[in-house]
C-alpha positions as CSV (number, residue, x, y, z in Angstrom):
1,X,-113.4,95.7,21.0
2,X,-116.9,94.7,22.9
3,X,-118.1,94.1,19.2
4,X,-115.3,91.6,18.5
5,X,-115.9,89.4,21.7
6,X,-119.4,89.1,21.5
7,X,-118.6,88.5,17.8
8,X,-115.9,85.3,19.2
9,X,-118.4,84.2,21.1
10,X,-121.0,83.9,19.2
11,X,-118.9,81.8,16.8
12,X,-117.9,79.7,19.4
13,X,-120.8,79.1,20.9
14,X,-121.9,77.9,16.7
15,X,-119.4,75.6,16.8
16,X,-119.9,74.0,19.7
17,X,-123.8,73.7,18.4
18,X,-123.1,72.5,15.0
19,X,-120.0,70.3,15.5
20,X,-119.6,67.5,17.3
21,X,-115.8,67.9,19.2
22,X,-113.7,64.9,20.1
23,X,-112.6,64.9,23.3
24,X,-109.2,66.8,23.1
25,X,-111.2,69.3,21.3
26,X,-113.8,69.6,23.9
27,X,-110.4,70.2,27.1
28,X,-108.8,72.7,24.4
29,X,-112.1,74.6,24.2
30,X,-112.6,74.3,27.7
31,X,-109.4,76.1,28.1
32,X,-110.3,78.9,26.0
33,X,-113.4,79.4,28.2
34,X,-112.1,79.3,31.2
35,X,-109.4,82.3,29.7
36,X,-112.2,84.4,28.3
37,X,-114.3,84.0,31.5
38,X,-117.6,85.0,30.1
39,X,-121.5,83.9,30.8
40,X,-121.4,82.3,27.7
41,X,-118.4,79.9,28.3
42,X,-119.6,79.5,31.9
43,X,-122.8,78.4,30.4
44,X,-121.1,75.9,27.9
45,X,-118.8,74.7,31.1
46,X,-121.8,74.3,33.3
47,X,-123.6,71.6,30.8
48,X,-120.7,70.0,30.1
49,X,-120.7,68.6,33.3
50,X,-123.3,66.6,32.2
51,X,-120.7,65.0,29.9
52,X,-118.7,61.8,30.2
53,X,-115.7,61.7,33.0
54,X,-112.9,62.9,31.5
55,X,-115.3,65.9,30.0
56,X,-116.8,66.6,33.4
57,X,-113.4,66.7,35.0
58,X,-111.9,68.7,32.4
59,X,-115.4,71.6,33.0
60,X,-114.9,71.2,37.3
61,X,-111.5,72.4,36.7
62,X,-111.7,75.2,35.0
63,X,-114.9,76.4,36.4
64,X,-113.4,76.5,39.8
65,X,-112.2,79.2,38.6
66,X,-115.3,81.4,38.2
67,X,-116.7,83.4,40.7
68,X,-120.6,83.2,39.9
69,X,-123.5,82.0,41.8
70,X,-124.4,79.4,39.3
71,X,-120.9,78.2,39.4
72,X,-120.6,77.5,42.4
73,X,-124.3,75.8,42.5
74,X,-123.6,73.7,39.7
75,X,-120.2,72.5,41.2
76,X,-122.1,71.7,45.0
77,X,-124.8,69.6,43.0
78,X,-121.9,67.5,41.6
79,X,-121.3,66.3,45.0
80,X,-124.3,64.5,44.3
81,X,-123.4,62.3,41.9
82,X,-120.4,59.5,41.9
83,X,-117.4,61.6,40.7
84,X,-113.7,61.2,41.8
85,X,-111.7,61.9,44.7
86,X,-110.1,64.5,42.9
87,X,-113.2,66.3,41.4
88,X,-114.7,66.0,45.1
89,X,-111.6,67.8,46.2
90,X,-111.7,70.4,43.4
91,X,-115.3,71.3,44.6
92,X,-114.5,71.2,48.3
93,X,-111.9,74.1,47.7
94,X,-114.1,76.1,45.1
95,X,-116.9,75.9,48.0
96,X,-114.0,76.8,50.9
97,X,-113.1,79.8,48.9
98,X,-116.7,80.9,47.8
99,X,-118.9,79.3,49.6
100,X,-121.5,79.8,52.5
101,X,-124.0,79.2,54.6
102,X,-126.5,78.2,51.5
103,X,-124.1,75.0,51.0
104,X,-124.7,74.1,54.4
105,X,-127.3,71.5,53.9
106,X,-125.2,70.0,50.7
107,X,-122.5,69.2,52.2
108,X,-124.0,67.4,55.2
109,X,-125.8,65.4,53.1
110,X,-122.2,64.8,51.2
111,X,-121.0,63.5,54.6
112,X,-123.7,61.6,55.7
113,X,-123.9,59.5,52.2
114,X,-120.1,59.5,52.4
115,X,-119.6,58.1,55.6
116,X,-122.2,55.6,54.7
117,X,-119.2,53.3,52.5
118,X,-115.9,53.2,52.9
119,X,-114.3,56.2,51.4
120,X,-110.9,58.2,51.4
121,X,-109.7,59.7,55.0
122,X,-108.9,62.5,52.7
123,X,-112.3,63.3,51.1
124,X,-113.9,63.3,54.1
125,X,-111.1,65.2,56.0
126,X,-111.7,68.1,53.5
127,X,-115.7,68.3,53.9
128,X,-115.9,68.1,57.4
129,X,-112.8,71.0,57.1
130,X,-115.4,72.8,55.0
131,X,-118.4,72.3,56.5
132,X,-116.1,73.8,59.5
133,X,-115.5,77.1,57.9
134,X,-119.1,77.7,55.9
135,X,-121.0,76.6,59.3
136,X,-119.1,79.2,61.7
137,X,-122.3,79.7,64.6
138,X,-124.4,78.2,62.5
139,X,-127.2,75.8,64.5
140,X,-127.8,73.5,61.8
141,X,-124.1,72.9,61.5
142,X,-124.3,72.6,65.3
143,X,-126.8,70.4,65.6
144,X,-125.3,68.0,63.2
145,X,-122.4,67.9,64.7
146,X,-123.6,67.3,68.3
147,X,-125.6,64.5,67.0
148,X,-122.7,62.7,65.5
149,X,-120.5,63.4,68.4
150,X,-123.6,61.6,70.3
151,X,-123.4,58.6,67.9
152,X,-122.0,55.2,70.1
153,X,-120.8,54.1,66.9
154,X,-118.9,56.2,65.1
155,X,-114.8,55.9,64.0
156,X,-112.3,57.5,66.8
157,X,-110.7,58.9,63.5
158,X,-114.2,60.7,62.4
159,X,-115.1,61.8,66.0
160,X,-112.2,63.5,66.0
161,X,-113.2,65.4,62.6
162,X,-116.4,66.2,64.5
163,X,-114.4,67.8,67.5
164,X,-112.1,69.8,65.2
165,X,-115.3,71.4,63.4
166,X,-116.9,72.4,66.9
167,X,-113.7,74.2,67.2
168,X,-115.0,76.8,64.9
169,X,-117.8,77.4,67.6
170,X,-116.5,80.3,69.9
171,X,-118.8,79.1,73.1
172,X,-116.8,76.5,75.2
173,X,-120.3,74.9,76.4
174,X,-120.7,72.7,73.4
175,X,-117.4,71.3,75.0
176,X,-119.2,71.5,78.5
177,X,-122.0,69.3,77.0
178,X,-119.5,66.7,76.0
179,X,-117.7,66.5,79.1
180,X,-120.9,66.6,81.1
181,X,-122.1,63.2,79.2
182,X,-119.2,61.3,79.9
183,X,-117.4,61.7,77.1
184,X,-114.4,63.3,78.3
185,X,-112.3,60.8,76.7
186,X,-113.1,62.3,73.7
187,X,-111.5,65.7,74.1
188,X,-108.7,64.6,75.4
189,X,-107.9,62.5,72.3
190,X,-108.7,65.0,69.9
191,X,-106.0,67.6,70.9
C-alpha cells in the first residue's frame, strides 16, 4: 500500500515536471493534493504560490488545510505581498488556528503596512483579532499596541481594535495607563 503511494506520487510529481498544466488542470491537481496530504503535494502547493492569482489562490486554499511548520510559514510570508482580501482572510484564520508567538512580528508588520492605505474594515478587523489571540502576554504585542493607543492620530474605529486586543492582557494596569494619560474617553467608547 506504502509502495503504491509513493509510486502515485512520484508520477505525479513527473507530471507536474514534464507537463505544462493549464489552469483548470493546475486547481484539479491542487485538489488531489490537498486530499492525499503528503510532503510532496505540500511541497508542489507551497511553490505554486509563486504562480499567477487565480493559481496562488487556488494553493492558499487548500494548504490551509495542512498542519506543517512550513505551511504555515509559507502562508504568513504571503501577507507580504499584494494578494486579496479573501486570500488575506484565508491566512489570518490558518495563522488563528495554528499559529503563535513566532508570527508575532509578521503580522504587525501586516498592520502597520496595512493601515498605511486605505484598506477593508474587515481585513484589518481580522489581524488585529489575531494578533490578539497569538500575542496573549506577550511584550512585543504589548508594546505595539500601547504605542498605537498613544498615537494622536489614529481612526476612533482602529483605536478601538487596539483596546479590544489589550483585552487579551489579564493585568488591568495597561488600562490604568490609559486612564492615567487622559485618555479615558477612550475606554469608555470601546465597551
Amino acid at each position: 500500500m506504502a509502495e503504491e503511494k509513493s509510486f502515485l506520487q512520484t508520477i505525479k510529481l513527473e507530471i507536474s515536471r514534464s507537463f505544462k498544466l493549464v489552469p483548470y488542470e493546475r486547481l484539479a491537481f491542487h485538489k488531489v493534493l490537498g486530499i492525499l496530504k503528503s510532503d510532496v503535494g505540500m511541497s508542489i502547493l507551497i511553490k505554486e504560490l509563486e504562480r499567477g492569482p487565480d493559481i496562488r489562490h487556488s494553493a492558499i486554499s487548500i494548504l490551509v488545510n495542512f498542519d506543517h511548520p512550513d505551511v504555515l510559514s509559507a502562508l504568513v510570508s504571503q501577507l507580504r505581498n499584494n494578494i486579496t482580501d479573501r486570500e488575506c482572510i484565508m491566512i489570518f484564520e490558518h495563522v488563528r488556528r495554528r499559529g503563535g508567538t513566532e508570527n508575532i512580528k509578521d503580522i504587525i508588520t501586516f498592520i502597520e503596512n496595512y493601515l498605511g492605505h486605505q484598506g477593508s474594515r474587515a481585513i484589518i478587523t481580522m489581524a488585529f483579532d489575531v494578533l490578539k489571540i497569538i500575542g496573549i502576554e506577550s511584550d512585543e504585542v504589548l508594546n505595539f499596541l500601547m504605542t498605537k493607543i498613544s498615537a494622536k492620530r489614529l481612526d476612533p474605529q482602529i483605536r478601538s481594535l487596539v483596546i479590544e486586543s489589550l483585552s487579551s492582557f489579564k493585568s488591568i494596569s495597561v488600562f490604568e495607563k490609559i486612564y492615567y494619560q487622559g485618555n479615558c474617553a477612550l475606554i469608555s467608547t470601546s465597551a
